[in-house]
C-alpha positions in Angstrom: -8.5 24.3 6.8 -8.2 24.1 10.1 -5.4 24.6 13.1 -6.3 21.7 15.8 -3.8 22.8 17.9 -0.4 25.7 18.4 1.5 22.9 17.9 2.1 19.3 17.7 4.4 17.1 19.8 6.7 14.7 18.0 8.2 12.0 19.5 11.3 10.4 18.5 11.2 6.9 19.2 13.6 3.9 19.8 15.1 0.2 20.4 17.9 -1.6 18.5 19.4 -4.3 17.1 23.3 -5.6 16.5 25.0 -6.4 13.1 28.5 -7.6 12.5 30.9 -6.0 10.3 34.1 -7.8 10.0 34.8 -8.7 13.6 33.4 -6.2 15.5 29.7 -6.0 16.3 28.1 -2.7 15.6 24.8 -1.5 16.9 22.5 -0.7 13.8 20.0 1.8 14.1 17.5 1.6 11.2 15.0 5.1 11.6 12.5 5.4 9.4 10.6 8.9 8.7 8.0 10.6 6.0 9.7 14.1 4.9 12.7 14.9 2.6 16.2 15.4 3.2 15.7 19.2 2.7 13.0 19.2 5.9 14.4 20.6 9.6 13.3 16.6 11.0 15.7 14.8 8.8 18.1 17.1 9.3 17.6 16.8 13.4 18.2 13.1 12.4 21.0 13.4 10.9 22.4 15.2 13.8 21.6 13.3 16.0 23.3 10.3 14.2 26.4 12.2 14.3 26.2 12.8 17.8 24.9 9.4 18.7 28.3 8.1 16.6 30.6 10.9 18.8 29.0 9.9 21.7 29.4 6.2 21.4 32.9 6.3 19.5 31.1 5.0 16.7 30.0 1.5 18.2 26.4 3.0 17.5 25.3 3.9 13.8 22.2 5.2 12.7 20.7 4.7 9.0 18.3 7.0 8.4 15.4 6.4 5.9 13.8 9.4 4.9 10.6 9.8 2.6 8.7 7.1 4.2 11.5 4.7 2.6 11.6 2.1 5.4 7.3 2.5 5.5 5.0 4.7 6.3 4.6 6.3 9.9 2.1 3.6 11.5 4.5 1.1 9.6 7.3 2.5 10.7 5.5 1.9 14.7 4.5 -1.6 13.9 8.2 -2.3 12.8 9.5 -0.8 15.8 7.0 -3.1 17.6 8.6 -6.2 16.0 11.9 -4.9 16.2 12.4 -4.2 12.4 13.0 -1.0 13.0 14.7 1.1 15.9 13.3 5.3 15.9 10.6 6.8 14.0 9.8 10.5 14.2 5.7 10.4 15.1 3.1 12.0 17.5 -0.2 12.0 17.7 -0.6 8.9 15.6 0.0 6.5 18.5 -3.4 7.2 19.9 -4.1 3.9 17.7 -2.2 2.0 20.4 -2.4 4.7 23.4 -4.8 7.0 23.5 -3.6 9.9 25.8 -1.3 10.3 22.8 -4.0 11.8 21.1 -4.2 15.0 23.6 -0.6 16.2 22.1 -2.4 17.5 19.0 -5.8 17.5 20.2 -8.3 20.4 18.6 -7.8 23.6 20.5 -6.0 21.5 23.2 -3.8 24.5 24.0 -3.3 28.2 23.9 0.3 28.7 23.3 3.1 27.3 22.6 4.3 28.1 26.3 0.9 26.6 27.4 2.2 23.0 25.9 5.4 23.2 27.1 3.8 23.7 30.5 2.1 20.8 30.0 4.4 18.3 28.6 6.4 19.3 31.6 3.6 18.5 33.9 2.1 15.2 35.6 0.3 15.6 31.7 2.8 14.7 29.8 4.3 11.9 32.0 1.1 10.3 32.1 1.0 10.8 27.9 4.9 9.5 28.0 4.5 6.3 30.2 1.1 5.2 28.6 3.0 5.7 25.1 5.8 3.1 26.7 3.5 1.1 28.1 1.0 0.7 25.4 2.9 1.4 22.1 6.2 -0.1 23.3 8.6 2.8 22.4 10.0 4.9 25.0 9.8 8.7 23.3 13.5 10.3 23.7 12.7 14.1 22.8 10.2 16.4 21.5 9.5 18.7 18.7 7.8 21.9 18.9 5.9 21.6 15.7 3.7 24.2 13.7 0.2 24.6 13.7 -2.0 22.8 10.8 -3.6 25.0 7.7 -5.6 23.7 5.0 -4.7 24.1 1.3 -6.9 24.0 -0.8 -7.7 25.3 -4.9 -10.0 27.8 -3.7 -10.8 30.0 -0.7 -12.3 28.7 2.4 -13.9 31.4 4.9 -16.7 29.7 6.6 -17.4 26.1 7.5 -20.0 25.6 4.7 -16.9 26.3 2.4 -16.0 22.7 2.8 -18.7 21.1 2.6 -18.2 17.8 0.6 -15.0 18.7 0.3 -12.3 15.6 -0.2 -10.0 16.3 2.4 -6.8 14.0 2.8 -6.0 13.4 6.7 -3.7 11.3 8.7 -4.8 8.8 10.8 -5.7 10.5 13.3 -9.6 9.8 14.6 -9.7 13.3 16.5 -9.0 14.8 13.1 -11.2 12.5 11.1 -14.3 13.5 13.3 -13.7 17.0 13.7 -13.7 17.7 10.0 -16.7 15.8 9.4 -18.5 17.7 12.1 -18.1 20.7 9.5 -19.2 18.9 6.6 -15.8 18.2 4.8 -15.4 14.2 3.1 -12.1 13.1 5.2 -10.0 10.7 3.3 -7.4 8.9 5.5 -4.1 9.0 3.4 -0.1 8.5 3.9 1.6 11.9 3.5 3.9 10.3 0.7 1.0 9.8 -1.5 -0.8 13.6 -1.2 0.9 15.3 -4.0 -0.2 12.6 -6.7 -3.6 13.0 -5.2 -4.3 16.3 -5.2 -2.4 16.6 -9.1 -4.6 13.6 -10.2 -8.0 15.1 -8.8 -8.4 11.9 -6.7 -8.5 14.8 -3.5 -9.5 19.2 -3.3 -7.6 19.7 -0.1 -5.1 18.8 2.4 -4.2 20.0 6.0 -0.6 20.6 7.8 1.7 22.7 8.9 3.3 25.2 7.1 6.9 23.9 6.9 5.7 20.4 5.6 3.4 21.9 2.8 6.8 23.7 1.7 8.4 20.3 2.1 6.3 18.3 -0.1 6.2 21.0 -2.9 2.1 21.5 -2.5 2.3 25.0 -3.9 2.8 23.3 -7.3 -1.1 21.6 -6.7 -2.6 24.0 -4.6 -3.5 27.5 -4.6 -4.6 28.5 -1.1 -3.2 28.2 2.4 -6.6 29.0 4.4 -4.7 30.3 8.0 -6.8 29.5 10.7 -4.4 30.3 13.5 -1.7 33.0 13.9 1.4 31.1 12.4 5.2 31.1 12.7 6.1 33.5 9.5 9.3 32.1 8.0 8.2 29.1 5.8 4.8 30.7 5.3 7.2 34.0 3.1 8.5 31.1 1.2 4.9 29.7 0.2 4.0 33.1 -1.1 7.5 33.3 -3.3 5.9 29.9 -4.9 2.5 31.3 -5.5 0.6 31.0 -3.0 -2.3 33.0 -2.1 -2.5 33.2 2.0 -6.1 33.6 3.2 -6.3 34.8 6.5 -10.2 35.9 6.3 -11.1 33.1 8.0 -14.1 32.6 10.5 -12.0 31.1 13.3 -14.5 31.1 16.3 -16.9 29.6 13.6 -14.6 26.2 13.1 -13.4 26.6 16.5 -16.8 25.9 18.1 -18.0 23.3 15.9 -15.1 21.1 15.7 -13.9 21.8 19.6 -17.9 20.2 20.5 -17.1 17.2 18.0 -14.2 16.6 19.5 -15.3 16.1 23.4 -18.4 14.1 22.3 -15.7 11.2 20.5 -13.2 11.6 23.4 -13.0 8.9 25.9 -14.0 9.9 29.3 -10.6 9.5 30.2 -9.5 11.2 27.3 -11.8 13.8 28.2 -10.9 14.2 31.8 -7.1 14.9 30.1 -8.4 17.2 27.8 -9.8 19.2 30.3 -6.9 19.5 33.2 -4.9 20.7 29.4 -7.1 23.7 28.7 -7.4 24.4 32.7 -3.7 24.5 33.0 -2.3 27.7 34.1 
């Protein structure tokens, strides 16, 4: 149920490899993500394989793998890493390899979404950028401005003792992991593909992301509430309540804000932490 941050920062990632058709060698792209077709990502990818195919007079093509076809997201890395795969579209997942990568979607990390462009923009994000290249081996070639995170859930959640115990899926993501036990909730570390059987087969209650990825993956059909703990960008949040959704905006924000922002610095590295803090004093 709760917004970590205004907004996450994806990184599209990349290498390649050569095939040979007929010939002519080709360069093969093979990039591997977790959402539908119908989801603005894929669609980005798609565009950018058409320009990538423009640009290069087709001597480049891209394959694109949507639905967590080619693996799941860390998979996805780790492929990329031996070079079975070329571009992945993650973010703050690669803290497993670097861990500045976790301040892009880092609990109450910033303000705005101007406030994280400032940021990235900064010394910040080139230090986050050249660990993630030197540490996870992918050099990131643009960023997504992506959606705060809300929790869904069958029932409403105001205060932190309303999810208490409560079996909430997560990605990898330590930071996230610790600040939701920090309010009592039972995280369960899960790949995004395998949420909606989960929450239909009663194996999870809950589930937390963005708005537009919650449309995505149909959720409305399992869940009943989108607990808003942030103010959020309005256009896929209308098309949630066409399904059936109930928004729940009586939510005591300062309350999670304050226990999971003090979770959060005590797990963070010092150098994590000394990130962390030239983010939020960032003018």
């Amino acid at each position: 149920m709760r917004c970590f941050s205004l907004i996450f920062l994806v990184v599209l990632l990349g290498v390649f490899g050569v095939c040979i058709f007929g010939a002519e060698a080709k360069i093969v792209w093979k990039f591997g993500h977790l959402v539908n077709e119908e989801h603005m990502w894929h669609r980005t990818a798609v565009k950018f394989a058409e320009l990538v195919k423009e640009k290069t007079n087709g001597e480049i093509e891209i394959v694109i793998y949507p639905n967590e076809q080619l693996g799941k997201e860390i998979e996805v890395l780790t492929m990329i890493q031996a070079g079975t795969a070329d571009l992945t579209i993650s973010g703050e997942s690669m803290q497993n390899w670097a861990p500045k990568a976790a301040l892009i979607a880092a609990p109450y990390a910033f303000k705005s979404i101007d406030h994280m462009v400032k940021a990235i923009n900064s010394d910040i994000g080139h230090e986050i950028r050249q660990e993630i290249i030197e540490k996870v081996g992918v050099i990131p070639l643009y960023y997504h401005i992506r959606a705060p995170r809300n929790l869904t859930s069958n029932k409403p959640v105001h205060k932190p003792e309303d999810v208490r115990r409560l079996r909430l899926r997560l990605p990898n993501v330590p930071l996230f992991v610790e600040a939701w036990k920090a309010v009592g909730a039972s995280p369960q570390v899960m790949a995004f593909s395998e949420v909606f059987t989960a929450l239909q087969q009663g194996v999870i209650d809950a589930q937390e992301n963005p708005y537009d990825l919650i449309y995505n993956a149909s959720l409305y059909e399992v869940q009943k509430y989108v607990n808003e703990t942030w103010q959020e960008i309005p256009m896929f949040k209308q098309k949630l309540v066409e399904k059936g959704m109930v928004i729940n905006s009586e939510v005591d924000k300062e309350a999670f804000r304050k226990i999971m922002s003090e979770a959060v610095e005590k797990v963070l590295t010092p150098e994590q932490a000394a990130l962390y803090k030239r983010i939020q004093e960032l003018e």
